[in-house]
Jmol script that loads the backbone (N, CA, C; Angstrom):
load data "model"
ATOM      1  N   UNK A   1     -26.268  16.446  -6.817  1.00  0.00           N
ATOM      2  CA  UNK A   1     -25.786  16.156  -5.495  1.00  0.00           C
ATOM      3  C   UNK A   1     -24.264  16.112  -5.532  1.00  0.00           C
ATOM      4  N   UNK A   2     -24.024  17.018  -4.880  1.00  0.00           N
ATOM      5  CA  UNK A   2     -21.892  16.829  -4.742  1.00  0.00           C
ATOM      6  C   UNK A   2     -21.839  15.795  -3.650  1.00  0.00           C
ATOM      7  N   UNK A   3     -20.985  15.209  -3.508  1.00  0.00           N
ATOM      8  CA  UNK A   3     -20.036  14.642  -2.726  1.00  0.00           C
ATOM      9  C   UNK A   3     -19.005  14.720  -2.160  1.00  0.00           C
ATOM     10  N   UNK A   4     -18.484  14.951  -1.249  1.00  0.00           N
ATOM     11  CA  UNK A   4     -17.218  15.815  -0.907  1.00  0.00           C
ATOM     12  C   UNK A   4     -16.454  14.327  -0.375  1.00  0.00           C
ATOM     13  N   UNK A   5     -14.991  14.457  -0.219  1.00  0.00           N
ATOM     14  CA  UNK A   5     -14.302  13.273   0.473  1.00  0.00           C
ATOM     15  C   UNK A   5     -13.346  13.898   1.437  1.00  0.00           C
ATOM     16  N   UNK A   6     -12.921  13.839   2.561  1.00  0.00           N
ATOM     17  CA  UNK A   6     -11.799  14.804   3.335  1.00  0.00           C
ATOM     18  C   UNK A   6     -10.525  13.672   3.159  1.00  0.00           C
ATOM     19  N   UNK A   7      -9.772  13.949   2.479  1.00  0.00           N
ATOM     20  CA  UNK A   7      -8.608  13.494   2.225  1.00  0.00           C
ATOM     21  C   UNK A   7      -7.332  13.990   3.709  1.00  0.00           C
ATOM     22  N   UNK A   8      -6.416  13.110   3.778  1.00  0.00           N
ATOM     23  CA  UNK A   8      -5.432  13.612   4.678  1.00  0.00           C
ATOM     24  C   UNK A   8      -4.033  12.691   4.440  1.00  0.00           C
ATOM     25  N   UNK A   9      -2.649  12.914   4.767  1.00  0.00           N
ATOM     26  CA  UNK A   9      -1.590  11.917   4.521  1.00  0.00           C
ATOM     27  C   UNK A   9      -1.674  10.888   5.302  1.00  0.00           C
ATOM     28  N   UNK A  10      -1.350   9.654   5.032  1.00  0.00           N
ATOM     29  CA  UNK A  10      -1.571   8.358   5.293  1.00  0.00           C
ATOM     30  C   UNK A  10       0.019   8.605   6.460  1.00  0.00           C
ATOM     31  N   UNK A  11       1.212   9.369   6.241  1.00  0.00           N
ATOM     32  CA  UNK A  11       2.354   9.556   6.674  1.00  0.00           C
ATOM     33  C   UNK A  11       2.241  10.332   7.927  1.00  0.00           C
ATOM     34  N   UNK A  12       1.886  11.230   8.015  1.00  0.00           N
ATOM     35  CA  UNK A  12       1.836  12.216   8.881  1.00  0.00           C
ATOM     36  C   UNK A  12       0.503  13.083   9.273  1.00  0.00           C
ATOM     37  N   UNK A  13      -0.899  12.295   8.683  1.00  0.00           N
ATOM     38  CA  UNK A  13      -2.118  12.537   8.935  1.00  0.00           C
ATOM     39  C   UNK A  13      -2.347  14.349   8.976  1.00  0.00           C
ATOM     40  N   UNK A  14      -1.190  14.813   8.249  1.00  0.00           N
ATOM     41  CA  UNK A  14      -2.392  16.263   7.627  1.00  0.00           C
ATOM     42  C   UNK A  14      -2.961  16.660   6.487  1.00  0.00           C
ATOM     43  N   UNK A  15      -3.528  17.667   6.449  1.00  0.00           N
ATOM     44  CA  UNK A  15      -4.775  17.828   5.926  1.00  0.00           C
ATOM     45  C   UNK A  15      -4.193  19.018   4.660  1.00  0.00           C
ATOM     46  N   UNK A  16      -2.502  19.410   4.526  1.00  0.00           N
ATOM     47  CA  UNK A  16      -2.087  20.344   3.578  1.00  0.00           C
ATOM     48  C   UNK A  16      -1.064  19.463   2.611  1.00  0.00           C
ATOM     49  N   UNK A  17      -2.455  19.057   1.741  1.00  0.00           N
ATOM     50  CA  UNK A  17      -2.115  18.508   0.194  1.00  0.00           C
ATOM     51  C   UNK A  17      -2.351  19.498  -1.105  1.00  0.00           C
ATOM     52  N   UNK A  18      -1.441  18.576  -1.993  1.00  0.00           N
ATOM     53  CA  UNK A  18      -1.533  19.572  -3.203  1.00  0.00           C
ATOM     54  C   UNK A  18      -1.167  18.567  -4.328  1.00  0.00           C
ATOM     55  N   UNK A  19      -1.795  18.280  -5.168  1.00  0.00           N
ATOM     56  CA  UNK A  19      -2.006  17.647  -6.494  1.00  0.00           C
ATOM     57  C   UNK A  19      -0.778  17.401  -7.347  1.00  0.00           C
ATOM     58  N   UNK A  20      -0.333  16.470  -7.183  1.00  0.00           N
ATOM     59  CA  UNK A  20       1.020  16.329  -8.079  1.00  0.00           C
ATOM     60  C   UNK A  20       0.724  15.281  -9.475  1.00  0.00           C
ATOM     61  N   UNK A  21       0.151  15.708 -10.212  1.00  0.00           N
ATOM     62  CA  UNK A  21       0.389  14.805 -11.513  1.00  0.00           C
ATOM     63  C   UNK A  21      -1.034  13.636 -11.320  1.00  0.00           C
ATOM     64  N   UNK A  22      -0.571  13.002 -12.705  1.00  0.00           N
ATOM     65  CA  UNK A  22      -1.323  11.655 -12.617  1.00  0.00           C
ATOM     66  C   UNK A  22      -0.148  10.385 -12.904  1.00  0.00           C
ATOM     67  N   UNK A  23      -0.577   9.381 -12.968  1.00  0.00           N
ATOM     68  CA  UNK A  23       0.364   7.898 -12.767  1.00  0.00           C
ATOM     69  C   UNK A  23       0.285   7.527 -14.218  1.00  0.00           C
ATOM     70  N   UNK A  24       0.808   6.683 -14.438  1.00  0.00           N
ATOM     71  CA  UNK A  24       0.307   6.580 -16.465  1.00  0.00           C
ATOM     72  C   UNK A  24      -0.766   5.776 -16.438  1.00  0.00           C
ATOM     73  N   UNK A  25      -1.381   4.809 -15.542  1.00  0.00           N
ATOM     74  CA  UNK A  25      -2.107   4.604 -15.388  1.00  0.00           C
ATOM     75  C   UNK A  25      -3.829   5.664 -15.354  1.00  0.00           C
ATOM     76  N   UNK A  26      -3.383   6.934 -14.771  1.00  0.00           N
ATOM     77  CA  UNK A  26      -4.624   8.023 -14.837  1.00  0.00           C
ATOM     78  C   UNK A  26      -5.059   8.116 -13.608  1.00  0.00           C
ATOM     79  N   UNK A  27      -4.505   7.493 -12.719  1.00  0.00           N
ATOM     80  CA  UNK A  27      -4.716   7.760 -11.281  1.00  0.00           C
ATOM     81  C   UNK A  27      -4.058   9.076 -10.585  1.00  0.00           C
ATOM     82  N   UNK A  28      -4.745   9.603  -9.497  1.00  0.00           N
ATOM     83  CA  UNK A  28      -4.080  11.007  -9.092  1.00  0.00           C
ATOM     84  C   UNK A  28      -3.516  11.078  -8.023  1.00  0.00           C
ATOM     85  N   UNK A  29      -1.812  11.422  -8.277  1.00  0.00           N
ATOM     86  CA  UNK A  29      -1.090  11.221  -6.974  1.00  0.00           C
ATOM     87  C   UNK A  29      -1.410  12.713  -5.547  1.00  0.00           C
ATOM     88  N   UNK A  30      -0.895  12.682  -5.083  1.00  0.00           N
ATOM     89  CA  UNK A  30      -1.150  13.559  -3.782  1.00  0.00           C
ATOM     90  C   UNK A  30       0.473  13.973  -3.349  1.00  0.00           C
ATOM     91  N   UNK A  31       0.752  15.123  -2.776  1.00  0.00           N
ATOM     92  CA  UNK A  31       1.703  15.638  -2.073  1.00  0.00           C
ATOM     93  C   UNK A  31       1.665  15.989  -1.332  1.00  0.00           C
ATOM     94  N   UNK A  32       2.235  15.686   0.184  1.00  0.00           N
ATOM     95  CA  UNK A  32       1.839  16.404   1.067  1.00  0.00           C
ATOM     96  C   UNK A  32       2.991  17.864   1.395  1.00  0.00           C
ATOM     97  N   UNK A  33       1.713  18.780   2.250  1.00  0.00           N
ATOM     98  CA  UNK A  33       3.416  20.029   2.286  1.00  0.00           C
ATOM     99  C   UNK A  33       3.763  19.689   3.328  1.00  0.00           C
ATOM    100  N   UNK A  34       3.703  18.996   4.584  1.00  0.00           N
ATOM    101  CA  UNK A  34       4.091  19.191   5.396  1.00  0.00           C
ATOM    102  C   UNK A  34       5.161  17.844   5.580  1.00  0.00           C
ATOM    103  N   UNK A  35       4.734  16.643   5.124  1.00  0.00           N
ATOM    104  CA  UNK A  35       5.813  15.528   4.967  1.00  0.00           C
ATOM    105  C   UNK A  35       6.925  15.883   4.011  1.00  0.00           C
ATOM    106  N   UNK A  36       6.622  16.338   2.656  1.00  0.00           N
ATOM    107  CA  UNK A  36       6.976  16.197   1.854  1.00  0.00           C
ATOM    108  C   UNK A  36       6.632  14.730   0.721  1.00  0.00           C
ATOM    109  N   UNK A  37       6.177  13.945   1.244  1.00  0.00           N
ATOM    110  CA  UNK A  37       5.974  12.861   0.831  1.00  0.00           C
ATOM    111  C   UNK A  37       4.801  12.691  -0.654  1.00  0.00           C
ATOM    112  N   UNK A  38       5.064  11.593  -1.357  1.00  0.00           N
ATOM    113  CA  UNK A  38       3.807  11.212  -2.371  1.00  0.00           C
ATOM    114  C   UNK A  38       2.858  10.147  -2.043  1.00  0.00           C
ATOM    115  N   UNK A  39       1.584   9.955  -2.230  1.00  0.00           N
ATOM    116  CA  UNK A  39       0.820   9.249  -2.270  1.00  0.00           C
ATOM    117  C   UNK A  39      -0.316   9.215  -3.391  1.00  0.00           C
ATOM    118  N   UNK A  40      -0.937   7.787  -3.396  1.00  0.00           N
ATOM    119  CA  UNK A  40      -2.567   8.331  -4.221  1.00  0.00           C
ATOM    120  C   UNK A  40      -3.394   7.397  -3.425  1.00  0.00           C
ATOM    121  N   UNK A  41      -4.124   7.834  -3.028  1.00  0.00           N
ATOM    122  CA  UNK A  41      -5.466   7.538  -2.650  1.00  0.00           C
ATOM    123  C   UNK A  41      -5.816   5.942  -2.593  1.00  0.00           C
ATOM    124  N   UNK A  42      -5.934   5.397  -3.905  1.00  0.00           N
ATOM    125  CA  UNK A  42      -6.209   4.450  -3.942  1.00  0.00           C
ATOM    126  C   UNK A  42      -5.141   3.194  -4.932  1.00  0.00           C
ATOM    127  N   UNK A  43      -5.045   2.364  -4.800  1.00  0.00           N
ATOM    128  CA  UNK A  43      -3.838   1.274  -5.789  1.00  0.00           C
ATOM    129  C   UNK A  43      -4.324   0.418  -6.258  1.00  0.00           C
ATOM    130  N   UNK A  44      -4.054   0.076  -7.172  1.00  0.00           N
ATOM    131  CA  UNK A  44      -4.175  -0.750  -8.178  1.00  0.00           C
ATOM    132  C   UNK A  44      -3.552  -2.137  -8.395  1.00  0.00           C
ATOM    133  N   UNK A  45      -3.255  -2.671  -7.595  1.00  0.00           N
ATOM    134  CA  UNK A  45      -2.036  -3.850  -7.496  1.00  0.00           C
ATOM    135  C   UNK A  45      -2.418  -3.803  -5.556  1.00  0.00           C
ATOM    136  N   UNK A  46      -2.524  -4.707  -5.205  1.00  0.00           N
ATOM    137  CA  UNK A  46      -2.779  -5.007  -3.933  1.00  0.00           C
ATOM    138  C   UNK A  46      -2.100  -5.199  -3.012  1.00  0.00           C
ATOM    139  N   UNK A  47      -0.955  -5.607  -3.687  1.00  0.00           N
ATOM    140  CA  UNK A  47       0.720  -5.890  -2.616  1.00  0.00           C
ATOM    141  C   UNK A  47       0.985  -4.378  -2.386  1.00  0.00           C
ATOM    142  N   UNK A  48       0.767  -3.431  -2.660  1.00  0.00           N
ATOM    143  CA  UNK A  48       1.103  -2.040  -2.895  1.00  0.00           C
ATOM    144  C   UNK A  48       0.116  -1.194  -1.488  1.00  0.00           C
ATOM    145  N   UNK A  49      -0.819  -1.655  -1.224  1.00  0.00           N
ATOM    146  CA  UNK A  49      -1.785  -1.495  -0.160  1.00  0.00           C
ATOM    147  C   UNK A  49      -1.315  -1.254   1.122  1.00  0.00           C
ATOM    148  N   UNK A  50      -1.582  -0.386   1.799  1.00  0.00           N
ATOM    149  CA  UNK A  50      -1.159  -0.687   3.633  1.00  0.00           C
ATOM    150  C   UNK A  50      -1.486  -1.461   4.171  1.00  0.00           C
ATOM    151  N   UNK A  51       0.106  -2.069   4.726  1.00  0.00           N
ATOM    152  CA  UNK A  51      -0.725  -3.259   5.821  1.00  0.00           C
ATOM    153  C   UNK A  51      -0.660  -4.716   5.555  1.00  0.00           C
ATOM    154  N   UNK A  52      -0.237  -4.680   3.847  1.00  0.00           N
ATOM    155  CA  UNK A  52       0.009  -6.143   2.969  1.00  0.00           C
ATOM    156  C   UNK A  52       1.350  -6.817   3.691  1.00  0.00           C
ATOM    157  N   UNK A  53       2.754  -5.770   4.243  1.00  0.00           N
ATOM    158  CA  UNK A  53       3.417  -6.979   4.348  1.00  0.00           C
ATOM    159  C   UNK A  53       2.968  -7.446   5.621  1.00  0.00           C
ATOM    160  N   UNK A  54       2.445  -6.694   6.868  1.00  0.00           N
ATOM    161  CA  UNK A  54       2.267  -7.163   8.233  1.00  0.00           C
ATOM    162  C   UNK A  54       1.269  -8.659   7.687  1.00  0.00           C
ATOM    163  N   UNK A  55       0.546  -8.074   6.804  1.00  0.00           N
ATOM    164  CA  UNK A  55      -0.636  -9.297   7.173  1.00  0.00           C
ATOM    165  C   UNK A  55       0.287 -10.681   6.494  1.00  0.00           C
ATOM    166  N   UNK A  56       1.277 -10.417   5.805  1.00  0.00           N
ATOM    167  CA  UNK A  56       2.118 -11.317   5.233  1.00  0.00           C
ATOM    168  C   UNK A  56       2.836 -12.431   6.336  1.00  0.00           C
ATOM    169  N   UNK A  57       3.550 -11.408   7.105  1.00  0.00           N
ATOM    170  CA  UNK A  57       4.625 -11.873   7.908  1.00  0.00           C
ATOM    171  C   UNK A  57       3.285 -12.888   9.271  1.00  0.00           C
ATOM    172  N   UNK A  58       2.149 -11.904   9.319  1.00  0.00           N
ATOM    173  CA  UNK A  58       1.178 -12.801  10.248  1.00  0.00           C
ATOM    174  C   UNK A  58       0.863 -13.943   9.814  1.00  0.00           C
ATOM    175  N   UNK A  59       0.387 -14.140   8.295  1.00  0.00           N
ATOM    176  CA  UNK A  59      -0.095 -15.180   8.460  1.00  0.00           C
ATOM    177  C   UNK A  59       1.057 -16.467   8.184  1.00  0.00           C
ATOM    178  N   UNK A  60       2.453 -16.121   8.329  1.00  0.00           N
ATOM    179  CA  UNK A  60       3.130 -17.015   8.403  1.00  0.00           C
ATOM    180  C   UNK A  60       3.664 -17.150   9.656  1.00  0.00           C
ATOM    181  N   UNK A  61       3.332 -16.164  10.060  1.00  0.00           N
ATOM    182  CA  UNK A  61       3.637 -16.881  12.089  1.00  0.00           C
ATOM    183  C   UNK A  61       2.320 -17.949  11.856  1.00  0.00           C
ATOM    184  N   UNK A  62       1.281 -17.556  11.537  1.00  0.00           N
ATOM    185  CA  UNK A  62       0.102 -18.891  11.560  1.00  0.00           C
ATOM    186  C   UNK A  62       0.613 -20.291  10.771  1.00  0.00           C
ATOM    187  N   UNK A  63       1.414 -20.522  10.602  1.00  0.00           N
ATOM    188  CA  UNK A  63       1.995 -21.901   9.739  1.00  0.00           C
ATOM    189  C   UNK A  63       1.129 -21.834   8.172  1.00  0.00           C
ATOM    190  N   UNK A  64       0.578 -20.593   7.730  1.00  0.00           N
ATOM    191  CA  UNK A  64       0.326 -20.671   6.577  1.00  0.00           C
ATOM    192  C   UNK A  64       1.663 -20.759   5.076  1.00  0.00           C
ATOM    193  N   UNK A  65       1.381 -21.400   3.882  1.00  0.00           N
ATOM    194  CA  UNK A  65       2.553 -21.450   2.806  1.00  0.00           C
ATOM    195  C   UNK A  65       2.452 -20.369   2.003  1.00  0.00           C
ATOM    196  N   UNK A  66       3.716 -20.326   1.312  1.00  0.00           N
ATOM    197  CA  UNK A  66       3.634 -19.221   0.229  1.00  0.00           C
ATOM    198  C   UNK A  66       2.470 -18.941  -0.475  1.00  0.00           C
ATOM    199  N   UNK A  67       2.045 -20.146  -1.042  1.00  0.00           N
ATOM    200  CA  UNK A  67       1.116 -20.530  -2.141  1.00  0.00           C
ATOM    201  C   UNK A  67      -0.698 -20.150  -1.048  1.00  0.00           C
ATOM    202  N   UNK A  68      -0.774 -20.621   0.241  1.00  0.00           N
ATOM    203  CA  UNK A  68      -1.545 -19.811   0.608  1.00  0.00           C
ATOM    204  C   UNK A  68      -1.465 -18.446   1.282  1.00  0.00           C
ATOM    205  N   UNK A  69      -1.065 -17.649   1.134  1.00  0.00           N
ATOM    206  CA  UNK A  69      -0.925 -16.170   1.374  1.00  0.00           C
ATOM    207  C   UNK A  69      -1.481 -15.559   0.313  1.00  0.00           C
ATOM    208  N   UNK A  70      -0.603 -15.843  -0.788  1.00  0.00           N
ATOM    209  CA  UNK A  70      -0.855 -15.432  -2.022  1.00  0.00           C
ATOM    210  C   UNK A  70      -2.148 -15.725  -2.529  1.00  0.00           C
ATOM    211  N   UNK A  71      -3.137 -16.875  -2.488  1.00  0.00           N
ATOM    212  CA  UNK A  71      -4.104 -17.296  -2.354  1.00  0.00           C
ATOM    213  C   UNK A  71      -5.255 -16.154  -1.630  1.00  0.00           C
ATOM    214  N   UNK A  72      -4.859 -16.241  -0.680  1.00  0.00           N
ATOM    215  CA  UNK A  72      -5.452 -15.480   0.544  1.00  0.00           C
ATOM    216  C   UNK A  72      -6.024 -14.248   0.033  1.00  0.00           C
ATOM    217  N   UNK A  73      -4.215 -13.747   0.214  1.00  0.00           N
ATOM    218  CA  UNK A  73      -4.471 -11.810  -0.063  1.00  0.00           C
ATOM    219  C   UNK A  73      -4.253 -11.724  -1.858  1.00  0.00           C
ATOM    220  N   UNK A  74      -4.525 -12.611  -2.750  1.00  0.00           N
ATOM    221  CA  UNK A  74      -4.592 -12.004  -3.690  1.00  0.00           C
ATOM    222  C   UNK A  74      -3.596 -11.404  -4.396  1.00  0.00           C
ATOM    223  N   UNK A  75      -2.235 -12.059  -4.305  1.00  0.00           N
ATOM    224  CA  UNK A  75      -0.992 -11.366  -4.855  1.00  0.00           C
ATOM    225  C   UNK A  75      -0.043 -12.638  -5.551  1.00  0.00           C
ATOM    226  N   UNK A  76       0.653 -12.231  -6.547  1.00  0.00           N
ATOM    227  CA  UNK A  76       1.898 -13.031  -6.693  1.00  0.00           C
ATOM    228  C   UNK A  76       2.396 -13.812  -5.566  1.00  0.00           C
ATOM    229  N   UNK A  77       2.622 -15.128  -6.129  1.00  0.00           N
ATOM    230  CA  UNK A  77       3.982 -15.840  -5.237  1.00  0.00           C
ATOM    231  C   UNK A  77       4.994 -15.383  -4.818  1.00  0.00           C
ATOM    232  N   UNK A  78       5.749 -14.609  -6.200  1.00  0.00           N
ATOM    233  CA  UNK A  78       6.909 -13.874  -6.075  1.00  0.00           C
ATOM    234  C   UNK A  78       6.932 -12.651  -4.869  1.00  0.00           C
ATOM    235  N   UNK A  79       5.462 -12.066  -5.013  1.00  0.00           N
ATOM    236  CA  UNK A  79       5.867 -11.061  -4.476  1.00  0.00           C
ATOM    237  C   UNK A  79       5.824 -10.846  -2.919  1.00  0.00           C
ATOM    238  N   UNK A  80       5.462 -12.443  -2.476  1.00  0.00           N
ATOM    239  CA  UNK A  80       5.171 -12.669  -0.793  1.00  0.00           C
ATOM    240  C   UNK A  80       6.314 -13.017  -0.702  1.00  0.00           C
ATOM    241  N   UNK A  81       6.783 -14.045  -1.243  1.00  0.00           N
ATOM    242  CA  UNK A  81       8.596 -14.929  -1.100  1.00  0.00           C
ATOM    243  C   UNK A  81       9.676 -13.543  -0.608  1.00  0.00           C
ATOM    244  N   UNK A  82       9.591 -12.439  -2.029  1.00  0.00           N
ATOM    245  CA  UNK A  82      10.098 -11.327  -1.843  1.00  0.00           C
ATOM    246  C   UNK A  82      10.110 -10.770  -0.387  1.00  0.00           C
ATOM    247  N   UNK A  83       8.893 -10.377  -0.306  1.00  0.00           N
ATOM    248  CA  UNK A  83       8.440  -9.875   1.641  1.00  0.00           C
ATOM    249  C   UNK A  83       8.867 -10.405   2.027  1.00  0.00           C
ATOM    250  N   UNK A  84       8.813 -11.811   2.121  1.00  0.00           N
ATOM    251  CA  UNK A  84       9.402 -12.703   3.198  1.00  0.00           C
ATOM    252  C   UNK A  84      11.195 -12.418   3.618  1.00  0.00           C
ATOM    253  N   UNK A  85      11.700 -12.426   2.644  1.00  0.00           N
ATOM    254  CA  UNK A  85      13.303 -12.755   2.373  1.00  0.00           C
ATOM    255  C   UNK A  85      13.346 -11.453   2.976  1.00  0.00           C
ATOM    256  N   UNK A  86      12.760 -10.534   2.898  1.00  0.00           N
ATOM    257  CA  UNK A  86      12.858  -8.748   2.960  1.00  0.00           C
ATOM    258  C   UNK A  86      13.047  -8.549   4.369  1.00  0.00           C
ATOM    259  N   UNK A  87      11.895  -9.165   5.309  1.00  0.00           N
ATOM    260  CA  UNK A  87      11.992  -8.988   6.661  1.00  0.00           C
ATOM    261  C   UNK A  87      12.684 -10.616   7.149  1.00  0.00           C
ATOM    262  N   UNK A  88      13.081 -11.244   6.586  1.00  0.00           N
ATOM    263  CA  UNK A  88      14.470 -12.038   7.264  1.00  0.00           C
ATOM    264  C   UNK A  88      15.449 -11.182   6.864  1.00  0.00           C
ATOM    265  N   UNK A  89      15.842 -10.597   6.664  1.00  0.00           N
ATOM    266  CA  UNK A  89      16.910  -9.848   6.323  1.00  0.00           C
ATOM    267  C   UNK A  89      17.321  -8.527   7.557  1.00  0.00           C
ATOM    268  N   UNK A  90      16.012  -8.518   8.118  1.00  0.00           N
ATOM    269  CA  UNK A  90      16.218  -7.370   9.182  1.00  0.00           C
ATOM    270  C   UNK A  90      16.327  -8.406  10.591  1.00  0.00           C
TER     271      UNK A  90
END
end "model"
wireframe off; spacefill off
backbone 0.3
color backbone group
């Protein structure tokens, strides 16, 4: 039984990719031709995910703490504090 998956850019949602390498990890990155851009599919580290800092910056409009975010979504202290300081900065 094959399985097929329809892949597309997360950037610019088309469908003309082309295989650029692996990560040292052994994961397989993606290129798109029409962004130009890199991606892979899937990550390995969770802060790295789409969507990690919004849900960051939300759940501290909710009066949630560092220590629960990180809790929450499963990431370093450091690396929410980081987000945080990142978008006070804008």
């Amino acid at each position: 039984m094959i399985h097929t998956m329809s892949i597309h850019c997360p950037h610019c949602q088309s469908k003309n990719l082309v295989k650029q390498g692996l990560t040292g990890n052994g994961t397989q990155k993606w290129q798109c031709d029409s962004c130009r851009k890199h991606f892979r599919l899937f990550c390995r580290y969770k802060a790295w995910e789409a969507g990690t800092k919004e849900k960051i910056i939300e759940l501290t409009l909710n009066s949630s703490g560092v220590c629960d975010i990180s809790r929450t979504l499963h990431i370093n202290r450091n690396t929410v504090c980081s987000a945080l300081k990142k978008n006070a900065a804008k």
